[in-house]
C-alpha positions as CSV (number, residue, x, y, z in Angstrom):
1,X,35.1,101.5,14.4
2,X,38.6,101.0,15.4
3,X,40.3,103.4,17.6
4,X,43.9,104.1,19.0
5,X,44.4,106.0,22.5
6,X,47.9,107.2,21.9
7,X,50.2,109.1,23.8
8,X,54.2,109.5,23.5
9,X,57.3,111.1,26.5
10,X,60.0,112.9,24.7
11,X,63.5,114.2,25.0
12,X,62.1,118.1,25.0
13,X,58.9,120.3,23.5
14,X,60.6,120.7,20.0
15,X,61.2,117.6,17.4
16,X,62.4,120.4,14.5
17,X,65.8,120.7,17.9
18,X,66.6,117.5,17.2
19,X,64.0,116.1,19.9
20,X,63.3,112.8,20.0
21,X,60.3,110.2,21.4
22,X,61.6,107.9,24.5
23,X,58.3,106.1,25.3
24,X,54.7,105.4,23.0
25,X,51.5,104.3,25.1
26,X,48.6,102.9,23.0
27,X,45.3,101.3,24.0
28,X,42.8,99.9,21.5
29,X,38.8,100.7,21.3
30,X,36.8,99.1,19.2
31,X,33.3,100.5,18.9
32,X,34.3,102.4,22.2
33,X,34.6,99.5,23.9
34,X,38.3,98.9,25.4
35,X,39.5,95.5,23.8
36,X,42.7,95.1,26.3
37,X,45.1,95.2,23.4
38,X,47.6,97.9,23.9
39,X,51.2,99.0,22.6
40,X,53.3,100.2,25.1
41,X,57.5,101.1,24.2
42,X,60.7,102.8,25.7
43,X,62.9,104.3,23.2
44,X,66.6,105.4,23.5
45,X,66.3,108.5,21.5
46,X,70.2,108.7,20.8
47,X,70.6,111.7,22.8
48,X,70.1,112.9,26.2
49,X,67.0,113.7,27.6
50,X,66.3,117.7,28.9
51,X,66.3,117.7,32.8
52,X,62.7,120.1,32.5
53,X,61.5,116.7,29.9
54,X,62.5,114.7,33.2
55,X,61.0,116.3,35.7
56,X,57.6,115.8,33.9
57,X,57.8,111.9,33.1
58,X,60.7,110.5,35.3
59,X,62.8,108.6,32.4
60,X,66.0,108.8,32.7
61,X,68.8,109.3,30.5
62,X,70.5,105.8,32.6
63,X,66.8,103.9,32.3
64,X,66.8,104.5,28.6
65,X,70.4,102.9,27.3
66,X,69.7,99.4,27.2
67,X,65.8,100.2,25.0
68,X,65.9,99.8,21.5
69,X,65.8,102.2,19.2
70,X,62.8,103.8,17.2
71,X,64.0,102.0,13.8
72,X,63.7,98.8,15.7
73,X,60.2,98.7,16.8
74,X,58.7,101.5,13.7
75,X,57.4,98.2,12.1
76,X,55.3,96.9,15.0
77,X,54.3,100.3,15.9
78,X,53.0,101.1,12.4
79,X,51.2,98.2,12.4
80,X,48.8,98.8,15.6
81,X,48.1,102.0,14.6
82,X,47.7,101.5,11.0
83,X,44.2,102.3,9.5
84,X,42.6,103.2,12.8
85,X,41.5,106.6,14.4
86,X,44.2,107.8,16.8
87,X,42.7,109.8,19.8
88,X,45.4,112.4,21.8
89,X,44.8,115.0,23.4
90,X,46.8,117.7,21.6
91,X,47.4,115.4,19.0
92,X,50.0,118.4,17.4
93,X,52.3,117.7,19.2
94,X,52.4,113.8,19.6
95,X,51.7,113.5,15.8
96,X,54.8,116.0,14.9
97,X,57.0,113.6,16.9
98,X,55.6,110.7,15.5
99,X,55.8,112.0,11.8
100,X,59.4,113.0,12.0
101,X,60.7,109.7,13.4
102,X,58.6,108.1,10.4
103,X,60.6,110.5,8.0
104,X,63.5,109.8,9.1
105,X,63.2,105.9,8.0
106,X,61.7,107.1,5.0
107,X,58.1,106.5,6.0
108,X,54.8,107.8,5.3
109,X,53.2,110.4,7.9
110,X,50.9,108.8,10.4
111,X,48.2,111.2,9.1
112,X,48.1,109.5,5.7
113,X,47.1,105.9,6.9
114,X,45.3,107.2,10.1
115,X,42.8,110.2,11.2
116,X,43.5,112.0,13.7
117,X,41.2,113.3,16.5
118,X,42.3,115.8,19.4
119,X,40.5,115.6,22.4
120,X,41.9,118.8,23.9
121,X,40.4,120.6,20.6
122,X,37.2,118.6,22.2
123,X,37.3,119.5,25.4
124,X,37.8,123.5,24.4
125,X,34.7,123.3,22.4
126,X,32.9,121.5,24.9
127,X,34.3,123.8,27.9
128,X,35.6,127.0,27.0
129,X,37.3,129.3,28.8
130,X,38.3,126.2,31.3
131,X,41.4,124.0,32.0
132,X,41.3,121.6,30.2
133,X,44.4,119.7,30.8
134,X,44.0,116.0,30.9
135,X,44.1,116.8,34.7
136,X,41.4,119.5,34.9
137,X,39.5,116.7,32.5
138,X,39.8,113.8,35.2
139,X,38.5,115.8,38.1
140,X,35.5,117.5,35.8
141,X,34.5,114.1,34.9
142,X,35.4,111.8,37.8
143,X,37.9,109.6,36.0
144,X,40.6,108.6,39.0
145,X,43.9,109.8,38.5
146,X,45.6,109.3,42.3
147,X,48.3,106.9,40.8
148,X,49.2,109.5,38.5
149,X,52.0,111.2,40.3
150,X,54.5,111.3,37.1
151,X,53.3,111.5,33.4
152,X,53.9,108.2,31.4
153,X,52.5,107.5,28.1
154,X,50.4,104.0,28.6
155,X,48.9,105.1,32.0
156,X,47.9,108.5,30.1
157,X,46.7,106.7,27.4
158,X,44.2,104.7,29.6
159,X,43.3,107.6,31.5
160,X,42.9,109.2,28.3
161,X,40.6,106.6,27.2
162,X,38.3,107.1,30.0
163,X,38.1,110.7,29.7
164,X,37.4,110.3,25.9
165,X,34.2,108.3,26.7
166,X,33.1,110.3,28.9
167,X,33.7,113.7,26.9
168,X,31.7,112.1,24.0
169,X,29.2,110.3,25.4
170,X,26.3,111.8,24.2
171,X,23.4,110.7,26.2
172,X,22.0,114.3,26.2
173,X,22.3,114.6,22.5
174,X,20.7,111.1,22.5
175,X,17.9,112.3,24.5
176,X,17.5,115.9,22.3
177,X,17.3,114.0,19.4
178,X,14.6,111.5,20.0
179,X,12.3,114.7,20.9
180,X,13.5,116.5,18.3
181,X,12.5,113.4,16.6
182,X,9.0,113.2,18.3
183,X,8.3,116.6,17.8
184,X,8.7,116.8,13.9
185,X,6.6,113.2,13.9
186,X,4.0,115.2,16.1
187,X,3.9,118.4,13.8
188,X,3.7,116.4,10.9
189,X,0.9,114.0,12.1
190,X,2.3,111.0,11.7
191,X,3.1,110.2,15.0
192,X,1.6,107.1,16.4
193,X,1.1,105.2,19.9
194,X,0.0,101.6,20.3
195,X,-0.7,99.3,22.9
196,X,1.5,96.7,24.3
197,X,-0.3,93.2,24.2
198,X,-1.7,91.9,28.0
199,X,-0.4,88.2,26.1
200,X,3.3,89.4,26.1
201,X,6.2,87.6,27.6
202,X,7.2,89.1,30.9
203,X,10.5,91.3,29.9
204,X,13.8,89.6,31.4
205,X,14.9,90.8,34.3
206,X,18.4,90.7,34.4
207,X,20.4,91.6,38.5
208,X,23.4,93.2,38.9
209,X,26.7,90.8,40.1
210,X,28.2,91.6,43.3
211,X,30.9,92.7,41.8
212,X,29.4,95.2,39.4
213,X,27.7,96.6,42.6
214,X,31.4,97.4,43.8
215,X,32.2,99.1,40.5
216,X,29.1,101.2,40.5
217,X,30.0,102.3,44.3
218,X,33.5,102.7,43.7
219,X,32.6,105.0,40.7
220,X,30.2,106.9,42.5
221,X,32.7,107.7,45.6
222,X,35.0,109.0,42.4
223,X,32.6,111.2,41.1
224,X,31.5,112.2,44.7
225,X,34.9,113.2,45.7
226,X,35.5,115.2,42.2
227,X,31.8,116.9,42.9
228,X,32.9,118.1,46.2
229,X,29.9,115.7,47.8
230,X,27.7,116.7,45.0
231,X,27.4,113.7,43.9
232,X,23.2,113.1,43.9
233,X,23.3,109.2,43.4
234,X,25.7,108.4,46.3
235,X,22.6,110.1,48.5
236,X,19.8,108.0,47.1
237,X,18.5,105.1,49.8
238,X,17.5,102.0,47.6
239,X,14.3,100.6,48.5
240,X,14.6,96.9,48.4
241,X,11.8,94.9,46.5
């Protein structure tokens, strides 16, 4: 399954005012797994940028003359996200955007080559009555966000891609539905156990590098520092073999 972590910076809040897209972040999953192919373009939007748009992302109206515009780069851009699931959070309003500049060059809408999944929609199921911000979603989930002090759209698209994997990762359903699973096996007596042969081969024991040992910690002080100190792994001793 091919996915497209997409996010967009724009002029202002309202493409039908003539509002235009200055900046599209994209990063590719395939089968969740990040591939490190990404799309990442600044726009001139052939106006001026709002000074409230600019206090959110930082682009200026100077930074933006020299970047070609969106007729320029539609081709490539259609072509990365062509045919794949694009994942935004409040994908209304990046999608709206992203349809009007495709109508303008007489285009189809994004939404009839692509689906279209909105993690805020997600999140609000998952959480309600939270914040769920892609902010709020970082610290509930531990996803580091320090370098974060300005919005822009490939950065929020990585971070985005985080937090996507971890709001859908499943492993309680996974568990729920193996006993779910063992329980109807059980009930209709066709559940089975059997032995495991004393002539096996030993199973593979396979170490972790030094340098996945540093990931682990580094993402355990992220998600103890999101927890308050709560976080029950960092507190384990490991008992060497």
């Amino acid at each position: 399954m091919r996915q497209i972590v997409l996010d967009t910076e724009t002029t202002g809040l309202e493409p039908q005012q003539g509002h235009r897209i200055i900046e599209i972040g994209c990063v590719e999953l395939v089968n969740r797994r990040l591939t490190g192919r990404h799309y990442h373009q600044y726009i001139n939007p052939e106006r001026e940028v709002d000074q409230g748009a600019m206090a959110v992302h930082g682009i200026t109206n100077e930074f933006l003359v020299d970047k070609p515009v969106f007729a320029s780069v539609a081709a490539e851009f259609w072509e990365f996200i062509r045919g794949a699931e694009l994942v935004i959070h409040n994908a209304a309003f990046d999608v709206g955007f992203i349809n009007l500049e495709f109508a303008r060059l007489g285009m189809p809408k994004v939404t009839e080559e692509c689906g279209v999944l909105d993690t805020l929609g997600m999140a609000r199921q998952k959480h309600p009555g939270q914040k769920n911000s892609l902010d709020a979603l970082c610290k509930r989930y531990g996803v580091d966000n320090s370098h974060r002090d300005l919005h822009g759209a490939l950065l929020d698209a990585e971070i985005l891609a985080d937090v996507y994997l971890l709001l859908t990762g499943g492993q309680t359903a996974l568990e729920l539905g193996a006993e779910l699973q063992i329980a109807a096996a059980n009930q209709a007596g066709t559940q089975s156990m059997g032995r495991i042969s004393r002539e096996r081969r030993p199973l593979r024991v396979i170490l972790a590098t030094d340098e996945e040992l540093q990931l682990h910690q580094k993402k355990l002080a992220a998600i103890d520092k999101a927890s308050g100190g709560n976080c029950l792994w960092s507190k384990l001793e490991l008992v060497p073999s």
